[in-house]
VOKE-265518 format. One record per residue (C-alpha): x, y, z. Coordinates in steps of 0.2 Angstrom, whole numbers. Layout:
<atoms>
atom east X	north Y	up Z;
...
</atoms>
This chain:
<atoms>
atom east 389	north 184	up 369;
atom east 397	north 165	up 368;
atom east 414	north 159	up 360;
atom east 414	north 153	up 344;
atom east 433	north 152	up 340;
atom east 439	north 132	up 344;
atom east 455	north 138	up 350;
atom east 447	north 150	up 362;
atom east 434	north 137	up 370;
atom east 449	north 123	up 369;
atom east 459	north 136	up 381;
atom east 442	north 138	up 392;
atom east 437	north 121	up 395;
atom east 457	north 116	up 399;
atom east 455	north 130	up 411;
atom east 439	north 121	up 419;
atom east 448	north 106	up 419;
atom east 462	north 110	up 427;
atom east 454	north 120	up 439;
atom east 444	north 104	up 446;
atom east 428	north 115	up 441;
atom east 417	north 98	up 438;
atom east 402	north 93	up 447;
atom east 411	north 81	up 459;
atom east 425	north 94	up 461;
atom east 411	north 108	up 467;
atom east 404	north 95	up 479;
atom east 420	north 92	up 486;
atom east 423	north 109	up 488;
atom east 408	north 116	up 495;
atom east 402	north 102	up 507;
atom east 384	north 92	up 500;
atom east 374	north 105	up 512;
atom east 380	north 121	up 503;
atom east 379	north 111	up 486;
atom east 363	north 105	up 488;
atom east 357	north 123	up 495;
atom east 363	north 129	up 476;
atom east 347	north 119	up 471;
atom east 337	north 133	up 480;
atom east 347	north 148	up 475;
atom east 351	north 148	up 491;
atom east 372	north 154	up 490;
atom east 377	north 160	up 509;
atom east 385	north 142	up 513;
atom east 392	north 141	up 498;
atom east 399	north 160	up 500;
atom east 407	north 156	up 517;
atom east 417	north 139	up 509;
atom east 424	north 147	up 494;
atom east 436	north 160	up 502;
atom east 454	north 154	up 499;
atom east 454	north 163	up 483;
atom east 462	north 145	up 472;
atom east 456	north 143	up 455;
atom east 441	north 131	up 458;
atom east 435	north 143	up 472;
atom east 436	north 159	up 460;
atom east 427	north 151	up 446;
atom east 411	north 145	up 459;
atom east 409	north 163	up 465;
atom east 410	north 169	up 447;
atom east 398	north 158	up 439;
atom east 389	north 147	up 452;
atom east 387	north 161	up 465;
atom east 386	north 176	up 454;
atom east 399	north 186	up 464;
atom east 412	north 198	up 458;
atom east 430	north 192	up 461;
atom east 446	north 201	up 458;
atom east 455	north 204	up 441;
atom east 469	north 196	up 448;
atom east 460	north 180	up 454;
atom east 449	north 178	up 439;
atom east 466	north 175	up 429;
atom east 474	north 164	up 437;
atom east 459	north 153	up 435;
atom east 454	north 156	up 417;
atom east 459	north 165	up 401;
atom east 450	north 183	up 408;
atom east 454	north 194	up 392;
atom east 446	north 182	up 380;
atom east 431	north 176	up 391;
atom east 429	north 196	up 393;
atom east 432	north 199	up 375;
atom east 415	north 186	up 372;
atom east 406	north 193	up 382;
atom east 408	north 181	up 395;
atom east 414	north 193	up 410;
atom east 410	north 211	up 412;
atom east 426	north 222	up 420;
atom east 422	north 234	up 433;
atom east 436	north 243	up 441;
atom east 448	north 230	up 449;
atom east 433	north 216	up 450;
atom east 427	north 205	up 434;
atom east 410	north 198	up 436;
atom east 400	north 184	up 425;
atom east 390	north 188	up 412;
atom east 384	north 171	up 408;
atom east 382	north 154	up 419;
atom east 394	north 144	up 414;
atom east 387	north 125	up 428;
atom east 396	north 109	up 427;
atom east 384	north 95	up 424;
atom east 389	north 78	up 417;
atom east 385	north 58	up 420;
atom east 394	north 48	up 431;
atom east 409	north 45	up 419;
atom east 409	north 60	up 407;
atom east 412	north 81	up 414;
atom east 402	north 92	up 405;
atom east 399	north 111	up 407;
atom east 381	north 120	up 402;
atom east 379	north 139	up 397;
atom east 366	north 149	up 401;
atom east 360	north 166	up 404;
atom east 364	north 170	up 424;
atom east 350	north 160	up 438;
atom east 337	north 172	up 442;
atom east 331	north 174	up 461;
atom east 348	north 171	up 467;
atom east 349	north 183	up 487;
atom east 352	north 200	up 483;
atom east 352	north 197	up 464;
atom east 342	north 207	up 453;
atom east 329	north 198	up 443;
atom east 334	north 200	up 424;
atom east 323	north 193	up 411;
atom east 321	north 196	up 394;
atom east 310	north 188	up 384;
atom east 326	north 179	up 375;
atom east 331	north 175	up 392;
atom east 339	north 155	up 391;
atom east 337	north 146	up 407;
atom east 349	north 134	up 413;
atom east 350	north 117	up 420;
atom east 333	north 113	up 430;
atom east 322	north 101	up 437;
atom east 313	north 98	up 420;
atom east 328	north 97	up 410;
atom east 335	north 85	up 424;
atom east 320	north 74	up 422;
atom east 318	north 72	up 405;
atom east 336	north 67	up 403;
atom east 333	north 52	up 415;
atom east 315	north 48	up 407;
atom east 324	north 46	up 390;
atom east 325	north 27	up 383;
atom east 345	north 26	up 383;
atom east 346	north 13	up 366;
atom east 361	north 16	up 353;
atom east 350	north 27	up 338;
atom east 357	north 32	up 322;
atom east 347	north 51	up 324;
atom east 340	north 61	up 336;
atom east 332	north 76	up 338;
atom east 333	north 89	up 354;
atom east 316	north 97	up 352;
atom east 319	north 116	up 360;
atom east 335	north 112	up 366;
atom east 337	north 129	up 376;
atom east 355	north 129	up 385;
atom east 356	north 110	up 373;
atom east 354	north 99	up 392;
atom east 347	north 85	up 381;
atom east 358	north 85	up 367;
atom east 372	north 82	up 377;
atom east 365	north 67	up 383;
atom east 358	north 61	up 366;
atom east 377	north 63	up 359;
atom east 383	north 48	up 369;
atom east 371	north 35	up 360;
atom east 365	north 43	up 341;
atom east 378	north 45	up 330;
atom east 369	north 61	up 325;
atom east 359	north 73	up 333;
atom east 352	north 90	up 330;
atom east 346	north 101	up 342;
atom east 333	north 116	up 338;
atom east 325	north 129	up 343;
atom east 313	north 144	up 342;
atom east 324	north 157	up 351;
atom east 342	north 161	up 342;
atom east 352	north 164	up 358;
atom east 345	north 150	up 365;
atom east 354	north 140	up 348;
atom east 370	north 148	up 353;
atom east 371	north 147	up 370;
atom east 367	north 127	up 368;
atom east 381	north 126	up 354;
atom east 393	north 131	up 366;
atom east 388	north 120	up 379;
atom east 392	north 107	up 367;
atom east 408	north 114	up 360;
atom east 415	north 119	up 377;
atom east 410	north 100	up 384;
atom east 420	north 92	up 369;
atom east 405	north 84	up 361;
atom east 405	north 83	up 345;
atom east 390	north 77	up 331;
atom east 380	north 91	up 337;
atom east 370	north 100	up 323;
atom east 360	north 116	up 327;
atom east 347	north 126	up 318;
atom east 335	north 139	up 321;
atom east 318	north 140	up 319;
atom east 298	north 137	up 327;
atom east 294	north 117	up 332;
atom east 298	north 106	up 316;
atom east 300	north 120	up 305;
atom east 320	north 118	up 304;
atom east 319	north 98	up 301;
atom east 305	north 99	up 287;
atom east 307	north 81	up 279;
atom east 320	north 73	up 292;
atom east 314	north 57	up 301;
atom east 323	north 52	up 316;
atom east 325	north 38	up 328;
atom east 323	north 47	up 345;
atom east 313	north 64	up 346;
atom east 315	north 73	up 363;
atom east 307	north 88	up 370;
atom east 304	north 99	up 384;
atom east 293	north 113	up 374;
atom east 286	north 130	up 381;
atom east 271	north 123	up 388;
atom east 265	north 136	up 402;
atom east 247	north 140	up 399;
atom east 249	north 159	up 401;
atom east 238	north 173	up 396;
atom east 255	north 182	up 387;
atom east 271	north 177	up 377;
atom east 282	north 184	up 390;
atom east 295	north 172	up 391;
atom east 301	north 160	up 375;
atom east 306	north 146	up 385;
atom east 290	north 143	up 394;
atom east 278	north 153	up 384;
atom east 272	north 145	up 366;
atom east 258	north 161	up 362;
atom east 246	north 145	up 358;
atom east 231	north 145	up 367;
atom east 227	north 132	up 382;
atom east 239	north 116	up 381;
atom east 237	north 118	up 363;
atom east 256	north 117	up 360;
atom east 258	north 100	up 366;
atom east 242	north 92	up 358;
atom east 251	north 100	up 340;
atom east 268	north 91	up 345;
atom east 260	north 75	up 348;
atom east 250	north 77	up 335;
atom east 265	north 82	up 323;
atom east 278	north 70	up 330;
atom east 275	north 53	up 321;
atom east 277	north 62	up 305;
atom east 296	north 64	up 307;
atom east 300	north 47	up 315;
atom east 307	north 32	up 309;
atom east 298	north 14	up 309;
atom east 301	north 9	up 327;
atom east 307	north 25	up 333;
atom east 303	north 36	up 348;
atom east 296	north 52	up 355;
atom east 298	north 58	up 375;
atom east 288	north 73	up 378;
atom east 288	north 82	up 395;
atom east 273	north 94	up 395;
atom east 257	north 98	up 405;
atom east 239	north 97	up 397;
atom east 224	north 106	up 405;
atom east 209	north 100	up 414;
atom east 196	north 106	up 408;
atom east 177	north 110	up 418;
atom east 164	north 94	up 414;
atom east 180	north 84	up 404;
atom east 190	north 69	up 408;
atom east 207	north 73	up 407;
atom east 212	north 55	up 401;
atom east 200	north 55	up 387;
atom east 203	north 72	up 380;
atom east 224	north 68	up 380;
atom east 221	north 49	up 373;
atom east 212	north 60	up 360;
atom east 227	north 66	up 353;
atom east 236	north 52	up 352;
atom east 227	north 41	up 347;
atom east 226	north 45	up 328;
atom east 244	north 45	up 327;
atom east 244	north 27	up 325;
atom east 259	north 25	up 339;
atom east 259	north 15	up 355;
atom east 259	north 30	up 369;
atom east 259	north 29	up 389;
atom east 252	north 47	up 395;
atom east 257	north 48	up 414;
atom east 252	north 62	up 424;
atom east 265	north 66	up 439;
atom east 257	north 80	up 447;
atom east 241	north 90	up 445;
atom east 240	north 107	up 453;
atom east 224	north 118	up 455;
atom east 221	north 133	up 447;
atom east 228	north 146	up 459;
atom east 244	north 135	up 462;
atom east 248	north 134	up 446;
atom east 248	north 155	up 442;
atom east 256	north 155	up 458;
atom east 271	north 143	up 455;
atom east 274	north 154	up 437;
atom east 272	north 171	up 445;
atom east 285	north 165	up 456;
atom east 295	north 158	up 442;
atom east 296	north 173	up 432;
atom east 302	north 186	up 448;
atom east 283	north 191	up 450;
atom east 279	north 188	up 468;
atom east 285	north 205	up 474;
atom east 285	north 215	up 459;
atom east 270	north 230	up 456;
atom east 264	north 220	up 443;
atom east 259	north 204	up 451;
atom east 241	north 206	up 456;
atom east 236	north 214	up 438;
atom east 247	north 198	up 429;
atom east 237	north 186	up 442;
atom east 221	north 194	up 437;
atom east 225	north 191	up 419;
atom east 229	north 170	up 423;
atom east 214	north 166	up 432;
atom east 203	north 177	up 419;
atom east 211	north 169	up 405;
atom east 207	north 150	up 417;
atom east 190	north 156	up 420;
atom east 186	north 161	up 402;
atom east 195	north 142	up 397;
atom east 185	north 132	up 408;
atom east 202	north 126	up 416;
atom east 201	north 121	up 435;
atom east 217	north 114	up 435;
atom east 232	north 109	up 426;
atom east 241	north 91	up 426;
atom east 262	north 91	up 422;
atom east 269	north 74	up 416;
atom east 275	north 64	up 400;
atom east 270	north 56	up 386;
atom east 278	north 42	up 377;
atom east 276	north 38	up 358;
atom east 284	north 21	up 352;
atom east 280	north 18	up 331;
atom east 277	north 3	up 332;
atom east 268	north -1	up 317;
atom east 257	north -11	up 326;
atom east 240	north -14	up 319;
atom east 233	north -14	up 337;
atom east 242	north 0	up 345;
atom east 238	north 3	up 364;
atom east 235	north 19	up 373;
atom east 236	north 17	up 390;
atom east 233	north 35	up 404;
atom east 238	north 33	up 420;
atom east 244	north 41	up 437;
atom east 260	north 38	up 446;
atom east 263	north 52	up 457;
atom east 275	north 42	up 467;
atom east 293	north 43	up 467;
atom east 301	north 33	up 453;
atom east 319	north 26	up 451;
atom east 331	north 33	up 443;
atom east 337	north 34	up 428;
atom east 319	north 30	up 420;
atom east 325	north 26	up 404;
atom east 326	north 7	up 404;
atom east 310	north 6	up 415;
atom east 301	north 17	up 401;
atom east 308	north -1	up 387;
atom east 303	north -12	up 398;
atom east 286	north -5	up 401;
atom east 284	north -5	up 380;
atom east 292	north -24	up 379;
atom east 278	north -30	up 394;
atom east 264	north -22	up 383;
atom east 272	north -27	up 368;
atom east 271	north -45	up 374;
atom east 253	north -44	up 379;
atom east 247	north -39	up 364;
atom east 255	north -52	up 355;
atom east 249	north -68	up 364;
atom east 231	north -75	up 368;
atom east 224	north -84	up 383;
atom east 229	north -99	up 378;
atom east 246	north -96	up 375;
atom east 248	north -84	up 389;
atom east 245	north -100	up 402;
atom east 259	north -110	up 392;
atom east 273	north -95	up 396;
atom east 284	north -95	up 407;
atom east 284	north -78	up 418;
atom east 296	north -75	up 435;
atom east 294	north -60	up 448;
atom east 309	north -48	up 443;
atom east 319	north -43	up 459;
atom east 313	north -30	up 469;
atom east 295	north -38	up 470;
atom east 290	north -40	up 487;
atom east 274	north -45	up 497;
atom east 268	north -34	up 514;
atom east 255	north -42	up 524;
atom east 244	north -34	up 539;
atom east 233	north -38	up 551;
atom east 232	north -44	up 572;
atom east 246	north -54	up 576;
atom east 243	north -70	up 578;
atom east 229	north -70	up 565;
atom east 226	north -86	up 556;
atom east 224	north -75	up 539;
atom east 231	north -58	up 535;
atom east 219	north -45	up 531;
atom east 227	north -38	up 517;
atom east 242	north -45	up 506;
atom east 254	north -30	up 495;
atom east 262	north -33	up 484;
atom east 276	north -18	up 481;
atom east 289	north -13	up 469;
atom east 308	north -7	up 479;
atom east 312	north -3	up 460;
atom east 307	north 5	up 444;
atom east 288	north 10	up 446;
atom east 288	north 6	up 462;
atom east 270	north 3	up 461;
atom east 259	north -6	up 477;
atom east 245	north -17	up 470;
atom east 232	north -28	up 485;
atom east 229	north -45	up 480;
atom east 223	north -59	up 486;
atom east 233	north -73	up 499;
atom east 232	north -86	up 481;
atom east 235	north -73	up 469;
atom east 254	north -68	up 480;
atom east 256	north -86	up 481;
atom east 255	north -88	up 461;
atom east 267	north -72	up 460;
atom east 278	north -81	up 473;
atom east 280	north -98	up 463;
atom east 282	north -89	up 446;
atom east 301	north -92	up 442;
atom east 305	north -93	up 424;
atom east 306	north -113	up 424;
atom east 289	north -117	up 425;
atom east 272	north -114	up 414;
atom east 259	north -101	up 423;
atom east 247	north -113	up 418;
atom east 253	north -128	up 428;
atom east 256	north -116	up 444;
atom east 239	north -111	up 439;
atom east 232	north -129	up 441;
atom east 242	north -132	up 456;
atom east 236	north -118	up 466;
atom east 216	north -124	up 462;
atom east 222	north -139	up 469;
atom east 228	north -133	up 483;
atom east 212	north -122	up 487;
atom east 199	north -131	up 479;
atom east 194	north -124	up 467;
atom east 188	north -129	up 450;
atom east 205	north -129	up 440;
atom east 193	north -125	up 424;
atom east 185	north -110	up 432;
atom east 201	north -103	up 439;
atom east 209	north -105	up 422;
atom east 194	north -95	up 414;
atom east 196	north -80	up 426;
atom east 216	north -78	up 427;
atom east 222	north -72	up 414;
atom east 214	north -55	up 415;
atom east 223	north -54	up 433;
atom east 239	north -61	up 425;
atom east 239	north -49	up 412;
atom east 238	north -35	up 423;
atom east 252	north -41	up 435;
atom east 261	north -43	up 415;
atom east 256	north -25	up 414;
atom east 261	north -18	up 431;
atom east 276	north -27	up 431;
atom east 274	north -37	up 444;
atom east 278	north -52	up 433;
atom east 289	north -53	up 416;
atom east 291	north -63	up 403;
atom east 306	north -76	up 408;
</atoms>
């Protein structure tokens, strides 16, 4: 099914390479419309720019577009008898076709190429799923790459890796990594994603969860586990055959026990909501006796009905005969589960060691800069900092509005006062808090070379007010600007 000979995927990836078949070659190529319509499976633009036949053209239709090219063709853009011979390309007549997705993927200074079985719901495509069936680069894969916190780690470990998306990101700062999974062809196809993108320090193994790293502790633990709450193990990349969300509670649960002091774990799941529950509560509750630091953020929540609906499409259901029986069997299984709807987002552990460690459960279902990885430290250092330091010494630091901060004000023009102040984040978060016309003025003054203590006595002169009363009441409201990050240690 996949190359395992070096020579063999040496002779491939020279072939990628010389071929311009790269993520910045494609988009030239094919135009940002036609690329960007590849993100829908949508392949007629795309069709219409790659018909001159060159290498670069040949290898998009046979892997990117799914399209059957001529013998000929295929091998002047690639070693055809041995991709053939692995199971690579299927011959039909006078035409090879791809058996496998072969996608260029990559960071800005690095060209890498991911394997994977071939993308599903493409136009006039057949929808083929087994339930070995190994996914390819998506949106979830895509997501948690850029949530990861990007430090230099001695170990990390790619928690289902699936076609090994994470791992060949976690490559290019832990000196080791390995990368795991439940389904086998799953481990092979991510190995030669690694192999035939020239990554190297890339272990793999085969197994359920932690089962394969019994004992090992790492510095960074990844993972994007089957969390789809389905009545059926259809599909191994989604499906865990755990009841409810009970997949992801076990991870978290499971996690701290294979990390190193100070190390972390990303998680990228979806919990339930569950009839009569707080859904902040019930996930806090598994977290909480791990004894890490953890921020639970919930990106998106989708009733019930959207929910089914989004996987029946995911799987090929929508206008198959089986679709209103396998609905049936979702909002049974919901009904039965007390589940009204379902929230999709990440969680965050950081072992700390902390005596104190904080939970915090929010929302942020704004769009958030990225990469999130650095934003994801810095939210840890903020909390970090506050836990550390009192009232007291809080007022004696020295805090400055990072760039990026800014204040909106609306009300009549001309007005004398605005009726609201905002203050918004252009970066990271990109949160919007209201405040008060003093509380943007303190936010304004704080520049890293002055105490907030001393602005803090300035502004109660300029106002009026009792410099002993406003000194009792702001540091809650600086604490949460700390928080927020609308103000940062200097």
């Amino acid at each position: 099914m996949v190359m395992r000979d070096p020579g063999q995927i040496a002779r491939l990836r020279e072939a990628l390479q010389r071929a311009g078949y790269t993520v910045d070659g494609c988009l030239d190529l094919l135009g940002p419309r036609a690329y960007a319509a590849l993100s829908r499976n949508e392949i007629t633009l795309a069709l219409r720019a790659t018909q001159g036949g060159s290498p670069r053209e040949t290898l998009v239709r046979l892997f990117l577009l799914q399209t059957p090219v001529p013998y000929q063709q295929a091998a002047r853009a690639l070693p055809v008898e041995e991709a053939l011979a692995a199971g690579l390309l299927a011959r039909d007549g006078d035409e090879v076709r791809a058996l496998v997705d072969i996608r260029p993927y990559g960071e800005t200074d690095v060209d890498w190429w991911v394997v994977s079985d071939l993308t599903t719901g493409m136009p006039g495509r057949p929808w083929t799923m087994g339930e070995d069936y190994v996914l390819g680069i998506g949106g979830a894969s895509t997501t948690l790459a850029h949530l990861t916190v990007r430090v230099p780690v001695e170990s990390a470990l790619d928690l289902g890796t699936g076609c090994g998306v994470q791992a060949l990101h976690l490559a290019r700062h832990a000196r080791t990594v390995t990368a795991t999974d439940q389904n086998a062809r799953a481990v092979e196809f991510a190995r030669m994603s690694v192999a035939l993108s020239g990554v190297e320090g890339v272990e793999f193994a085969q197994g359920d969860f932690f089962d394969p790293v019994r004992g090992r502790r790492y510095d960074l633990i990844v993972s994007n586990p089957p969390f789809v709450i389905s009545p059926e193990r259809r599909f191994l990349y989604r499906d865990s055959g755990l009841p409810g969300d009970e997949v992801c509670r076990r991870l978290v649960e499971q996690a701290p026990a294979y990390l190193n002091e100070g190390g972390w774990c990303q998680l990228l799941i979806n919990w339930a909501h569950l009839r009569g529950q707080d859904w902040r509560e019930r996930v806090a509750s598994w977290v909480r006796p791990t004894g890490c630091d953890a921020w639970i953020v919930q990106r998106e929540v989708q009733d019930a009905t959207e929910y089914i609906e989004l996987w029946l499409r995911d799987s090929g259901d929508l206008d198959g005969p089986h679709y209103i029986e396998r609905y049936d069997a979702w909002l049974d299984l919901f009904e039965r589960s007390g589940i009204e709807a379902v929230g999709f987002g990440w969680i965050v552990l950081h072992a700390s060691g902390a005596d104190d460690p904080y939970v915090q459960v929010e929302e942020l279902p704004q769009s958030l800069e990225q990469p999130f990885g650095r934003h994801v430290l810095d939210w840890f250092a903020r909390h970090d900092f506050l836990r550390d330091v009192d009232d007291e010494t809080l007022l004696k630091a020295r805090l400055r509005r990072p760039d990026g901060v800014v204040q909106e004000t609306v009300g009549a023009p001309g007005a004398e006062q605005p009726d609201q102040v905002v203050l918004r984040q252009l970066a990271g978060a990109r949160r919007a808090a209201e405040v008060d016309p003093a509380t943007a003025a303190l936010v304004g003054a704080c520049d890293g070379t002055i105490p907030v203590g001393v602005l803090v006595d300035a502004l109660a002169e300029a106002t009026g007010e009792d410099p002993a009363v406003l000194r009792a009441r702001m540091p809650t409201l600086i604490r949460n600007l700390v928080a927020d990050g609308f103000l940062v240690p200097a």
